[in-house]
C-alpha positions in Angstrom: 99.7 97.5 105.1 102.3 97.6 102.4 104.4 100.1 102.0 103.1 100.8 98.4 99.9 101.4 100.1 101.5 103.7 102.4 103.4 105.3 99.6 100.3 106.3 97.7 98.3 107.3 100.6 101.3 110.0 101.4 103.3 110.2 98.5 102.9 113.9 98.3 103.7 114.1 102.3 106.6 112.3 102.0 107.9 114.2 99.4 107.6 117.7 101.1 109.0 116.1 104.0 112.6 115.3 102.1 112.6 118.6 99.9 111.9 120.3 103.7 115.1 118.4 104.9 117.6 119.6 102.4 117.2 116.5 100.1 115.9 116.7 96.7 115.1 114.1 93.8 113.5 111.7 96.0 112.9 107.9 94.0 111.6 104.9 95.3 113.2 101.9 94.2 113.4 97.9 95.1 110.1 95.7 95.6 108.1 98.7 95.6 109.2 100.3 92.6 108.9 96.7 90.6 105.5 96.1 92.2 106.4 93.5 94.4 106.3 94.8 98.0 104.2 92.6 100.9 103.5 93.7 103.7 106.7 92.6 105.6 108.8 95.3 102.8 110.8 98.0 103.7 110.4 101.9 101.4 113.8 102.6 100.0 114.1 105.9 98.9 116.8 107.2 97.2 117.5 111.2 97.4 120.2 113.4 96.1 122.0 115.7 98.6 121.9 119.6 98.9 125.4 120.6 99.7 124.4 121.2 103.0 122.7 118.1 104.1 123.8 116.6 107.7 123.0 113.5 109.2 120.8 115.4 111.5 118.8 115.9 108.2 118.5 112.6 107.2 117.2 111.4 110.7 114.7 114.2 110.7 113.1 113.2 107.5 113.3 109.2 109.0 111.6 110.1 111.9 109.0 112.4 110.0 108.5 109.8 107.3 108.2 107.2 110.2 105.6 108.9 111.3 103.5 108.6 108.1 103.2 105.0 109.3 106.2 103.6 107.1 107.7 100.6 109.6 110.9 101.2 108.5 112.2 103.9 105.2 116.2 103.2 104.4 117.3 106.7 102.4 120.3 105.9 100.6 122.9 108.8 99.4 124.8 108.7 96.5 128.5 108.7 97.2 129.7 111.3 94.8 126.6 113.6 94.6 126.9 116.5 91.7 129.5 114.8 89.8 
């Protein structure tokens, strides 16, 4: 299945899960943003930090998000958030 599949299937889901976890803003970007995922693609999701986000929360919304049967999800934070 392609992750785009995935995506719409649990968009919503997915979304819950990172605004749960202390992240907000969530955007997909790469091949599945430009429409040109296969089934061997990875989600990237990009999220803006609450002040208070730990690692602990990013690996709780990977392994949540994992669950949703996304193979693999890279979340990327932005270096300087609320600049």
């Amino acid at each position: 299945m392609k992750p785009s599949e995935v995506l719409n299937a649990h968009r919503e889901e997915i979304r819950q899960l990172i605004l749960n976890n202390k992240g907000m803003c969530p955007r997909v970007f790469g091949s599945v943003a430009r429409g040109e995922d296969t089934e061997d693609s990875d989600l990237d999701i990009l999220i803006e930090p609450t002040p208070n986000l730990t690692y602990m929360d990013i690996g709780t919304m990977l392994d949540q998000i994992k669950t949703k049967s996304v193979s693999y999800t890279h979340l990327t934070l932005p270096t300087t958030p609320y600049v």
